[in-house]
C-alpha positions in Angstrom: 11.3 -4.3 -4.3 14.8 -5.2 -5.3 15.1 -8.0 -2.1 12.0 -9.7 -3.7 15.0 -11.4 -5.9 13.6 -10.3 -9.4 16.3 -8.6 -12.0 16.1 -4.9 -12.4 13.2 -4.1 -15.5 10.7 -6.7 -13.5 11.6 -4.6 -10.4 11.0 -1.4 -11.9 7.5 -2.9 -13.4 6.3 -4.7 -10.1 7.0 -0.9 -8.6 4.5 1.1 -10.7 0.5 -0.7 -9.5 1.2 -0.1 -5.7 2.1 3.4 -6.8 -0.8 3.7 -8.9 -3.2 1.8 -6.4 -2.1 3.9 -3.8 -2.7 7.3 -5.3 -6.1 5.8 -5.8 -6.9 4.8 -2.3 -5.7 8.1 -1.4 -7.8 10.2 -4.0 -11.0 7.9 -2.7 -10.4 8.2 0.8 -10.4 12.1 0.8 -13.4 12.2 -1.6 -15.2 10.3 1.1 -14.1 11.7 4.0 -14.9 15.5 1.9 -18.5 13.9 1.2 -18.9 12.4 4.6 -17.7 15.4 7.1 -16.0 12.6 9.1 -12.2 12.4 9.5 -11.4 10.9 12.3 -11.3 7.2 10.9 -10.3 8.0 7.4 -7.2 9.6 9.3 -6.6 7.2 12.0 -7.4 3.9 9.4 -5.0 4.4 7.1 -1.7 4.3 9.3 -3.1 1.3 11.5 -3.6 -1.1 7.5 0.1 0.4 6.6 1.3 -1.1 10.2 0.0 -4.2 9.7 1.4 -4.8 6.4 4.6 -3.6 6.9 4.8 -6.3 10.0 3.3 -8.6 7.4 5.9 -7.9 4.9 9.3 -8.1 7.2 7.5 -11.7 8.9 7.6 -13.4 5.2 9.8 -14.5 2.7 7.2 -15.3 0.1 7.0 -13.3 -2.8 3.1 -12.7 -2.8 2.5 -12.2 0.3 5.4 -9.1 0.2 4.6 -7.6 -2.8 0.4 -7.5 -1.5 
């Protein structure tokens, strides 16, 4: 967060929704794969959308398109 140029309270703030968000996604995609009986995509799924925006993250220098 701190290479997105921002000063140091806006950095701390921009680092709490992905936390949050993320414990979300989390919390919902074991639920469902609980209710479901199906794991194989709920496992496999997740790494595959982290890989892609990680690449997507380290190929831009815009600010939005990082911090998505």
């Amino acid at each position: 967060m701190a290479g997105l140029g921002k000063d140091k309270v806006t950095t701390l703030l921009l680092t709490t929704p992905p936390y949050l968000i993320g414990t979300i996604v989390v919390l919902i995609n074991a639920w469902h794969a609980d209710k479901t009986g199906e794991r194989y995509l709920h496992i496999a799924l997740p790494p595959i959308i982290a890989i892609a925006s990680f690449v997507i993250a380290l190929s831009t220098t815009k600010f939005a398109a990082r911090y998505a």
